[in-house]
C-alpha atoms as one frame of an Amber mdcrd trajectory, in Angstrom:
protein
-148.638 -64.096 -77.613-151.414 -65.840 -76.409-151.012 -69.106 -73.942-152.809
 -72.271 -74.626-152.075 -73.788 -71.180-151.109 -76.868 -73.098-147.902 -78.634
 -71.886-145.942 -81.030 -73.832-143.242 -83.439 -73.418-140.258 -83.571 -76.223
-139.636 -87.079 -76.947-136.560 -89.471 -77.526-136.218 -88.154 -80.922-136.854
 -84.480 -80.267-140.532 -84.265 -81.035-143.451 -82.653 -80.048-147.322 -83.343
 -80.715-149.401 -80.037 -81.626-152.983 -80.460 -80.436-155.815 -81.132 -81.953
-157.506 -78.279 -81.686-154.242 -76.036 -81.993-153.949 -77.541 -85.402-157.505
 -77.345 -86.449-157.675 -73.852 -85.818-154.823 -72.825 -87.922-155.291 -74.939
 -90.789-152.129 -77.113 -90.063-152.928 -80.608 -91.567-150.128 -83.472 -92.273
-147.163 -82.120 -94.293-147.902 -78.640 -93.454-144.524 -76.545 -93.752-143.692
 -74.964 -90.344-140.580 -72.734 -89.794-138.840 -72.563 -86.478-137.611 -69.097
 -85.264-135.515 -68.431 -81.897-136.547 -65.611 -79.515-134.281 -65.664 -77.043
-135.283 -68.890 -74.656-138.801 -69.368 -76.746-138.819 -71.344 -79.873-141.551
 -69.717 -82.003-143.232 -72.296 -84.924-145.141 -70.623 -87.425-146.357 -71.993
 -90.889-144.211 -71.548 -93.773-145.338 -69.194 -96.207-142.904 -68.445 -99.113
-142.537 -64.718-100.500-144.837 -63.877-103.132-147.586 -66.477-102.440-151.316
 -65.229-103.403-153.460 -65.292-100.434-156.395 -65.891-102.259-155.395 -68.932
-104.592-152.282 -70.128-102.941-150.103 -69.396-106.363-146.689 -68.927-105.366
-145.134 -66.972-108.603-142.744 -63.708-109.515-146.018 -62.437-111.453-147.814
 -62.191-108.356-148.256 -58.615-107.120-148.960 -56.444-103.860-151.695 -54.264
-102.977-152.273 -52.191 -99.999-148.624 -51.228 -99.420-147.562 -54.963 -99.817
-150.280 -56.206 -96.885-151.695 -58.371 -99.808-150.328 -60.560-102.171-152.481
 -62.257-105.336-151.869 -63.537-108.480-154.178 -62.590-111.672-156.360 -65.277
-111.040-156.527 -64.269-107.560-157.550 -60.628-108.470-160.106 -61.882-110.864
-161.856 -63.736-107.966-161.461 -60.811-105.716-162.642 -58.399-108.143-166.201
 -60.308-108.541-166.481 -60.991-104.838-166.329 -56.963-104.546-168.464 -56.580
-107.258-170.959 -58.742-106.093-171.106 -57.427-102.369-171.406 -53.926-103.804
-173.863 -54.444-105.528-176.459 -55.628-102.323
């Protein structure tokens, strides 16, 4: 885990601000789904992501499949762009 050396304050209501550039950097914009895990005395917030979600197109369905020993998730749309992003860099 890598530190930010950013310090927050938890409001009235519980909150906290993310930075800026925290939230830049990892895509989170307004409405972004974020989970909230426990780790002993550290409260770990990482983006939601549901099962089965292509990482290419974003298509969350139970016809989505795995590759490389379930490291990668896409859909059939997402394979088809895959397959002629591969086919073009091969072919340089």
């Amino acid at each position: 885990m890598k530190s930010t050396g950013v310090v927050r304050k938890v409001d009235e209501l519980g909150r906290i601000v993310l930075p800026r550039e925290l939230r830049n950097t990892l895509d989170i914009e307004a409405k972004t789904p974020i989970e909230i895990f426990v780790d002993g005395e550290k409260i770990v917030l990482q983006k939601y992501q549901p099962d089965g979600i292509c990482m290419v197109t974003g298509e969350v369905s139970e016809r989505n499949f795995a590759l490389a020993n379930g490291k990668i998730i896409v859909s059939s749309e997402g394979a088809d762009y895959l397959m002629k992003e591969l086919q073009q860099y091969l072919v340089k």
